[in-house]
Backbone bond lengths (Angstrom), bond angles and torsions (degrees), N, CA, C in turn:
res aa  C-N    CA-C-N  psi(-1)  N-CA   C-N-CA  omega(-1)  CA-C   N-CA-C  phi
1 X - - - 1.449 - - 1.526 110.72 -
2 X 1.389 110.46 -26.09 1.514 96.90 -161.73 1.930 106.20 -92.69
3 X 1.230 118.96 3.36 1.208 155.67 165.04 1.233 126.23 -54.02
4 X 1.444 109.38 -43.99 1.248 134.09 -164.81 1.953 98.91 -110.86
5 X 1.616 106.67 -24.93 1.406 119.53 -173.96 1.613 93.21 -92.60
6 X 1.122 126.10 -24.60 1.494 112.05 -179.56 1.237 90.67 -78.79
7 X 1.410 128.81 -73.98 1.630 120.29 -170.36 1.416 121.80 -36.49
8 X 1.565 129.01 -36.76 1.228 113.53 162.37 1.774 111.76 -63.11
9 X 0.787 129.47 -50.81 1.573 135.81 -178.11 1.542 93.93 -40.56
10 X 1.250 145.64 -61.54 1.072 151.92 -154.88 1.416 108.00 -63.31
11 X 1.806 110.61 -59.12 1.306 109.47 -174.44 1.160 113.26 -79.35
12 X 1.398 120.68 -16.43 1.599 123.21 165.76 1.548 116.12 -57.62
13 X 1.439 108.70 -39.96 2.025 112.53 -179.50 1.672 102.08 -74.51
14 X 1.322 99.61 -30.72 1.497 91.26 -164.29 2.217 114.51 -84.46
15 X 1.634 92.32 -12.73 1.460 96.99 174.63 1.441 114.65 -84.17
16 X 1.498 113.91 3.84 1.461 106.03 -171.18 2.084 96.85 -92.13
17 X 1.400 82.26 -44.79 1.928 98.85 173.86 0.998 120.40 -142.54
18 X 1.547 134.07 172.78 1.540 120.61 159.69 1.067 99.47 -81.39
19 X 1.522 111.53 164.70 1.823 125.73 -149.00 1.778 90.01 -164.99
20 X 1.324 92.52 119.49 1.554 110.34 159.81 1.807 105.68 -62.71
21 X 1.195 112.14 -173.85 1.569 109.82 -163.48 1.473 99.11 -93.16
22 X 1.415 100.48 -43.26 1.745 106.35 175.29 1.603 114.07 -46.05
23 X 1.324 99.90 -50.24 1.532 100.42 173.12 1.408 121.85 -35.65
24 X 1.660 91.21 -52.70 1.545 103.85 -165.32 1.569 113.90 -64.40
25 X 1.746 94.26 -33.14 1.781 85.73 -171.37 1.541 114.54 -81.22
26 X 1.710 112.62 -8.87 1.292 136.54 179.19 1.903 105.89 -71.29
27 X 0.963 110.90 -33.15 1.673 129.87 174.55 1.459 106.94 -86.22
28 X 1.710 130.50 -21.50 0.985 116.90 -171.91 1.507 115.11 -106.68
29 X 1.667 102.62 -9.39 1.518 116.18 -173.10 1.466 101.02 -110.36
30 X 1.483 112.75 -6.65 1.757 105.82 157.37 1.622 111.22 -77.05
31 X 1.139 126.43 -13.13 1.724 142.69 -150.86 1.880 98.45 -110.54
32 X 1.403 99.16 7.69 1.399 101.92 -157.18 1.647 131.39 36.75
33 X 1.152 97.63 27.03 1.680 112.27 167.08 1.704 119.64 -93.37
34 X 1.436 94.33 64.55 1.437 95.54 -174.47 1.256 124.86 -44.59
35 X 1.222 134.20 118.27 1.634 125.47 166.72 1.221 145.48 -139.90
36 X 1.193 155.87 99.70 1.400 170.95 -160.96 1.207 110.21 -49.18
37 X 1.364 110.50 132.81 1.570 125.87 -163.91 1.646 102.37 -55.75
38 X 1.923 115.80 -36.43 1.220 124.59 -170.05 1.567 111.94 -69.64
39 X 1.779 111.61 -2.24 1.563 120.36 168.21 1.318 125.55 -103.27
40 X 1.625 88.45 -25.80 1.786 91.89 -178.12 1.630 106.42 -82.63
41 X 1.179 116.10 -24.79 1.583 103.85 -172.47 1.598 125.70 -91.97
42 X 1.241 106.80 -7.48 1.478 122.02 139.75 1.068 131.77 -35.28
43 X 1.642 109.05 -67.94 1.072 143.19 166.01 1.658 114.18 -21.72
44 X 1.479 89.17 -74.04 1.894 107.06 -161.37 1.133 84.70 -77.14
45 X 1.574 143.92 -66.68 1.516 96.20 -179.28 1.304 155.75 -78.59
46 X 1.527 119.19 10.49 1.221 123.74 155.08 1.518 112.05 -72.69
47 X 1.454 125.11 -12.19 1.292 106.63 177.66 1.712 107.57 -81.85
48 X 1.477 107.14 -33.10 1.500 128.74 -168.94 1.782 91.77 -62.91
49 X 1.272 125.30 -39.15 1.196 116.05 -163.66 1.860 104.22 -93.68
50 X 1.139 118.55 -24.38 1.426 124.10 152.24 1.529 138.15 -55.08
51 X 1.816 99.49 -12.86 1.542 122.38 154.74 1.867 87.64 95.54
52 X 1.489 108.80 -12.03 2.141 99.11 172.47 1.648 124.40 -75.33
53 X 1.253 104.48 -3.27 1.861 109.57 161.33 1.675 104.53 -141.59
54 X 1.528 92.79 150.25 1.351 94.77 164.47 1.639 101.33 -139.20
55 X 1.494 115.54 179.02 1.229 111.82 -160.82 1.301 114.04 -144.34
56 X 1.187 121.61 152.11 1.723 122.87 -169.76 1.645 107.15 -122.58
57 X 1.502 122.35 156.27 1.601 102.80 175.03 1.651 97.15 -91.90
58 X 1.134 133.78 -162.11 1.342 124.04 160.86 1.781 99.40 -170.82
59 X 1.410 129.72 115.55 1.469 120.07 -179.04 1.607 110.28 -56.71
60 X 1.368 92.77 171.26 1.226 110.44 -161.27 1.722 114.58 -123.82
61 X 0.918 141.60 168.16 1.392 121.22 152.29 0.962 103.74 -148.37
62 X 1.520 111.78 66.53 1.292 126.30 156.15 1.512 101.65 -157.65
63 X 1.474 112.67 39.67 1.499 119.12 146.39 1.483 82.61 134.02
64 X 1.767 110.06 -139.36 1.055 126.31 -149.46 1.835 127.54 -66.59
65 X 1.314 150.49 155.94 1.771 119.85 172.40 1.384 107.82 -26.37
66 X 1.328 104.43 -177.83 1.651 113.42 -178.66 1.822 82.82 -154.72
67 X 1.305 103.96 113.62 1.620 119.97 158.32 1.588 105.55 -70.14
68 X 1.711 121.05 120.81 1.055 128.49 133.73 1.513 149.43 -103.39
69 X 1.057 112.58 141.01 1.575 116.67 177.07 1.110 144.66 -85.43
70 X 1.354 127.50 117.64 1.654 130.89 -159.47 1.386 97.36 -115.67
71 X 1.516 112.56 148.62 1.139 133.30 176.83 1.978 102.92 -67.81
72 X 1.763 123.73 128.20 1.423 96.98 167.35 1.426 107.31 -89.25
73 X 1.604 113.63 -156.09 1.210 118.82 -161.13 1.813 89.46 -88.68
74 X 1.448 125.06 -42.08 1.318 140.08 -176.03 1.678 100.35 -37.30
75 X 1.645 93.12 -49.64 1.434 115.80 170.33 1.235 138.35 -22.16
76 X 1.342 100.43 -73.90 1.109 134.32 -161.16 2.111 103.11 -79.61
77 X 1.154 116.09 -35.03 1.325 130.89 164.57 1.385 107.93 -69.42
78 X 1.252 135.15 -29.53 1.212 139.97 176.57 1.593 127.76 -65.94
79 X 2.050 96.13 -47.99 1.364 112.89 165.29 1.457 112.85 -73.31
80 X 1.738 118.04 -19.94 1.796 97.55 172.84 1.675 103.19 -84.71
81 X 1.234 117.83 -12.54 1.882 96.73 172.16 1.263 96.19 -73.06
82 X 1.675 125.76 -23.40 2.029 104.20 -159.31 1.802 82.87 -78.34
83 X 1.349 109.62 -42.07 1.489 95.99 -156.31 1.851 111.70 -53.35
84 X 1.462 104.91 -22.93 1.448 116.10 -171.64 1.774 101.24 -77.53
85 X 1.401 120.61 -47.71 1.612 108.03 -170.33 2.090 98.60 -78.30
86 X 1.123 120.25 -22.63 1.383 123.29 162.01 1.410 120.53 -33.06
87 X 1.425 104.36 -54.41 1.560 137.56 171.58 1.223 102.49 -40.67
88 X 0.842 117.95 -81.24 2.075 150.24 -167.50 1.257 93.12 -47.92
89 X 1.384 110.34 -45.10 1.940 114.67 -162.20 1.869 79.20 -80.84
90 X 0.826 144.72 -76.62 1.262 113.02 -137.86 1.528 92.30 -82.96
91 X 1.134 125.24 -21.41 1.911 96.80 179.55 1.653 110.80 -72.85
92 X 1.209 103.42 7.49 1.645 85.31 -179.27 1.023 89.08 -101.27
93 X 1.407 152.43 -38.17 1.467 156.82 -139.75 1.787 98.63 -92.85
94 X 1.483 114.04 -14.28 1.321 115.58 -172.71 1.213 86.27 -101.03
95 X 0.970 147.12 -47.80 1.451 149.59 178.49 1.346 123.08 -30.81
96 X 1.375 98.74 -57.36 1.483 135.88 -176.22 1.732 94.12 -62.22
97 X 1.524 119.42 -49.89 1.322 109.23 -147.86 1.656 78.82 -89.94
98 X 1.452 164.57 -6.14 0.990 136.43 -112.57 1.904 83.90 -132.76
């Protein structure tokens, strides 16, 4: 589950802007979703290869390119079904507790 909760987290940071990875793990360890570069880069490219991010190089001047990640349009339809079964998950879970 929490797999499927990072990948929404991801395409959620990345639909607001494109976001270098640091960003992302900088957005994910303010969210207390701690996570290791050796999880996030898995990650982005199975989404990149699923056609839901794509990526640009962009220089840097503070050393080497810096790859960023944009939400695609495939994407972006993808994060309103997660945002919709998200939905579902917590009204049933309120349900449950109520």
């Amino acid at each position: 589950m929490r797999k499927g909760v990072l990948e929404y987290c991801i395409l959620s940071i990345v639909s607001k802007n494109d976001a270098y990875a640091s960003d992302i793990i900088k957005k994910l360890k303010e969210a207390k979703m701690i996570v290791v570069e050796g999880t996030l880069y898995p990650l982005l490219t199975r989404l990149k290869n699923d056609g839901l991010l794509s990526y640009r190089w962009e220089e840097s001047t503070q050393g080497p390119p810096r790859k960023y990640y944009g939400i695609t349009d495939t994407g972006r339809v993808f994060l309103e079904e997660l945002d919709s079964s998200w939905q579902e998950l917590v009204d049933a879970v309120t349900t449950i507790q109520a």
